[in-house]
N, C-alpha and C positions, 0 to 999 in steps of 0.2 A: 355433343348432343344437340339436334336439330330440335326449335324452339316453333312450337305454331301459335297463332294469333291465340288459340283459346290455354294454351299452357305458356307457362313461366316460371324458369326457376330461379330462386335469389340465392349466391353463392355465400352472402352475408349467414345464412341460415339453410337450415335444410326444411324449406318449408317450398310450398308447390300452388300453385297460384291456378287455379280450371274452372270452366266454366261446371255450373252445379250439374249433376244428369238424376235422372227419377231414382234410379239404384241411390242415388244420397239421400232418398227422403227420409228416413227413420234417421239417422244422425243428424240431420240438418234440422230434425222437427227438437230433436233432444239439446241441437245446442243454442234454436231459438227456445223452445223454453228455458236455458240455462240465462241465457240474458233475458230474457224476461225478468227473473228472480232480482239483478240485478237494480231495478225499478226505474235506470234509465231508457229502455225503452216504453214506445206506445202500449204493447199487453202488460197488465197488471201481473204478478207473479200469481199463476195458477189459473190464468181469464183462457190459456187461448187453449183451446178444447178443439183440435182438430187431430183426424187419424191420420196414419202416415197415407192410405188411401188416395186423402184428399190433400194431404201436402207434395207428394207425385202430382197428383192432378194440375195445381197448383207451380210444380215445375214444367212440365207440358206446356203451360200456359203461358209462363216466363221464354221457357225456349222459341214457345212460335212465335212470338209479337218477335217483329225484326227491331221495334225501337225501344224495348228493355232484355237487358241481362243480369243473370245473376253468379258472379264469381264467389268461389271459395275456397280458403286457406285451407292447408291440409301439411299435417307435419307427422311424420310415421304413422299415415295413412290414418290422420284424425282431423276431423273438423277442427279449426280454430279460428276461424271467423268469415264474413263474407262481407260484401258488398254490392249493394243493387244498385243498377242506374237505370231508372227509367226516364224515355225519351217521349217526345211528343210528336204524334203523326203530321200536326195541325202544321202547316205551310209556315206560321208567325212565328209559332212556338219550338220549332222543327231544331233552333240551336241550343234548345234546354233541356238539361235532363236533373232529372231530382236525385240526391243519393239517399240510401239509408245502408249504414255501415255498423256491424258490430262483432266484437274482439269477446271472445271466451277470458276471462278474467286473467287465468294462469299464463297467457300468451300478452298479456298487458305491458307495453314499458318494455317490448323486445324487437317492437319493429312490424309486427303482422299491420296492425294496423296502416303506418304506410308506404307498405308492399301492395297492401288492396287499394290503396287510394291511388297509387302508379300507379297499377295496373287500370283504375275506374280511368285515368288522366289518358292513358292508349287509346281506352275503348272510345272518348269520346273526341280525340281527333280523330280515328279512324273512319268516325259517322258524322262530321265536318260540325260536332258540338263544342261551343264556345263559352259558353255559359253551364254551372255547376250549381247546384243548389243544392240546399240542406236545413234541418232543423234541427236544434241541441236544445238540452236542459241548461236553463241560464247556470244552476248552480253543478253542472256537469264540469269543471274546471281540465281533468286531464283530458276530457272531447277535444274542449274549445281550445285548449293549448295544443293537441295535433292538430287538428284543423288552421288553425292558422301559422303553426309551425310549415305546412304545407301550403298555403297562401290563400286560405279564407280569408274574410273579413266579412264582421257582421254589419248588416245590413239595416237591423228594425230588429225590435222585440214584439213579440208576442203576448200578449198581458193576458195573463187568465186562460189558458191554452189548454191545458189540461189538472184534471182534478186528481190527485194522488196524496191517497192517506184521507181524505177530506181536505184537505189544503190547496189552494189553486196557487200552478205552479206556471211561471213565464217561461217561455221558449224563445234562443236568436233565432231568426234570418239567418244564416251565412251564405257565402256566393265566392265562387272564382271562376275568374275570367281569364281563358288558355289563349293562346297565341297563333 
């Protein structure tokens, strides 16, 4: 089977690696609210209040900028996680890209996680990025153990970063630096 730059298949798994297209936006909005629930990401469980209307729109928007994409796992034709890397136009800033990564709970501790993070590791030599970045929940313990299982390292903490529950919670830095 002939492999193109936007698909990947991992032999490890029967799981399938593409970039997102608007036809996913109703799954993709249903498995960002599922991490949502989770409380490790940015929306609070039940804050993000978008249609799939404007979650299409929202991939449109991802697809045109040439310096972010947004990949997604897909395993008997189901969302199980994705990966975004946005990049910067700016000339200084042009070797960094940010990621935000997240794994459907049930696909946790089988490797989706990183399969996307290769895969984010391709996209960004392919666009001559060197520099990787990212934010975790300090007490987010199996993030920061993939993440640096795959060669982060944190950078700075974040103090008082975000307010969850009423409780103000710290966030790493993390970074890696590709070759």
């Amino acid at each position: 089977m002939e492999i193109g730059i936007d698909q990947w298949r991992s032999r490890a798994m029967d799981m399938e690696c593409r970039l997102v297209e608007t036809g996913d936006a109703l799954a993709f909005l249903e498995l960002s609210k599922e991490l949502d629930e989770s409380g490790n990401m940015l929306y609070a469980p039940g804050e993000r209040e978008i249609s799939v209307k404007e979650q299409e729109e929202m991939i449109r928007n991802v697809n045109e900028d040439r310096s972010t994409d947004l990949f997604i796992s897909e395993e008997n034709e189901e969302i199980t996680g994705f990966i975004m890397l946005r990049g910067s136009a700016l000339e200084r800033a042009r070797h960094c890209a940010y990621i935000a990564l997240g794994v459907k709970e049930s696909q946790r501790g089988k490797g989706t996680g990183k399969q996307l993070l290769r895969r984010g590791f391709r996209w960004a030599r392919e666009r001559g990025v060197t520099r990787l970045e990212l934010t975790v929940l300090t007490h987010n313990a199996a993030a920061i153990h993939l993440y640096r299982q795959m060669g982060f390292k944190i950078e700075g903490e974040k103090v008082n970063s975000l307010k969850i529950e009423g409780e103000y919670i710290n966030e790493y830095y993390m970074y890696k630096l590709l070759k």
